[in-house]
C-alpha angles and dihedrals in degrees: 000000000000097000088057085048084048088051086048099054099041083049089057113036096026135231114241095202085052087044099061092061084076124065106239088210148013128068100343112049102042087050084066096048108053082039087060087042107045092044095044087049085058105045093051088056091038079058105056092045087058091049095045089044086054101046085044093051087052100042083049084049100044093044100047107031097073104033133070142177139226117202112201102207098182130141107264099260089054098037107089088045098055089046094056086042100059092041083056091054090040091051085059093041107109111229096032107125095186135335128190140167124257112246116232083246094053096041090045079055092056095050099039084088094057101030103016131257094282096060107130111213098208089073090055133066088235101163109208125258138214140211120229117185115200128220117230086265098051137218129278095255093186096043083049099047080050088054099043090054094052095048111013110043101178098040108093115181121227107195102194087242095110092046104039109045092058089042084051098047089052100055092048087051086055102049087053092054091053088064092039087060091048099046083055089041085056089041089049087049091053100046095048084051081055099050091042094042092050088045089050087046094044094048102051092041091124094051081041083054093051103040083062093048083057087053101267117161119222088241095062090050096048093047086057090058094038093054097045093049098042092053090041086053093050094045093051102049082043088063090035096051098043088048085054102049095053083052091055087042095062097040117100124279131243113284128168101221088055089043124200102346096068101051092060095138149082126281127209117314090010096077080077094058092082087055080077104055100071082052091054097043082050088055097045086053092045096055086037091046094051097049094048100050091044087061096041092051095048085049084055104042 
């Protein structure tokens, strides 16, 4: 116990004469450090995609899974009667919280990004649409198709499903994707601490060989190495992370006209999420650090 509280307390507070077994510059350390950087930079990044994905991916749910649209493809003179047709059906559907028709204004609205602001609907065969809101419960979608066709022969109903469980499932995808870039973010990270901290070890095999004549244990060295490439790992996410964030910060924010790509950044309590990621590089050089310099030191013994 008190040998782990002594390792603690050298960790923390250092041990010059450990310290100088590592070279403070050169190769090695600043390969850690932009490694750290560069990586810390990305996942930071990698993270806010995943958190814009799944707040894409909500909004998409919340929007479309209660909602649906009819669209009354009639010729003209039979247009207005089937509307007010199908409103009457829908105002005796259970499970139909509220149902209107489009306006030509709003529905010229929904088509100006597509056809510009000055499209005229009377040159196109444009059916009109309507709007049916769903209570929590839901409407029997089947049962209402049935009724529409008996008595409404031009509405058609569209109930979002087609459209929203892919949209959904992409977004998902792409929030998992998000993760997926920032575990092999960590494992690159790792892998560039264990190349740095073998070449450290390699090259100072003659200072390794008389630190044990004076009496020095393995466990001591490798603390040494342990301590300088876990705070050169931490140092550097830190940079890479801030640097990042200001990025994030002066990207656009969400709109709905601009869809996904501009609301590429973090929202509330999230901007402290990328606090975490030079921790958890630390703790990825710390692990890396520690194995390689167990191996190393075994090759040299």
């Amino acid at each position: 116990m008190k040998l782990v509280r002594a390792d603690v307390k050298r960790f923390v507070l250092g041990d010059r004469q450990a310290d100088r077994v590592v070279p403070r510059s050169g190769f090695t350390a600043q390969l850690t450090v932009f490694a750290a950087a560069a990586m810390a930079f990305l996942a930071v990044f990698a993270m806010a995609l995943s958190l814009a994905a799944g707040r894409l991916a909500t909004r998409w749910g919340d929007e479309l899974a209660q909602s649906s649209t009819i669209r009354i493809v009639a010729p003209l003179d039979q247009r207005a009667a089937q509307t007010e047709a199908a409103l009457g059906i829908l105002e005796t559907t259970a499970g139909v919280a509220f149902a209107r028709a489009l306006s030509a204004s709003e529905q010229q609205a929904l088509l100006a990004p597509w056809f510009g602001a000055e499209l005229d609907l009377q040159t196109l065969p444009v059916p009109q649409l309507i709007e049916v809101i769903e209570e929590d419960s839901g409407f029997d979608a089947a049962g209402l198709r049935l009724r529409l066709a008996a008595e409404v022969p031009g509405a058609i109903l569209d109930d979002h499903s087609r459209w929203r469980a892919p949209l959904v499932d992409a977004a998902n995808r792409l929030r998992l994707l998000g993760w997926l870039s920032a575990v092999l973010l960590g494992a690159s990270v790792a892998a560039m601490v264990t190349l740095a901290a073998h070449a450290a070890l390699a090259a100072n095999a003659q200072v390794i060989a008389v630190l044990r004549l004076v009496g020095a244990t393995d466990r001591y060295i490798a603390q040494a190495f342990i301590r300088r490439f876990t705070l050169r790992a931490f140092g550097g996410a830190l940079v890479g992370s801030v640097v990042a964030m200001a990025v994030v910060a002066f990207l656009p924010d969400a709109s709905d006209t601009a869809g996904f790509l501009t609301g590429l950044s973090f929202q509330g309590w999230h901007w402290f999420l990328p606090f975490l990621i030079p921790l958890l590089c630390a703790a990825v050089a710390f692990v890396a650090t520690r194995a390689a310099a167990g191996r190393t030191l075994k090759r040299l013994a």
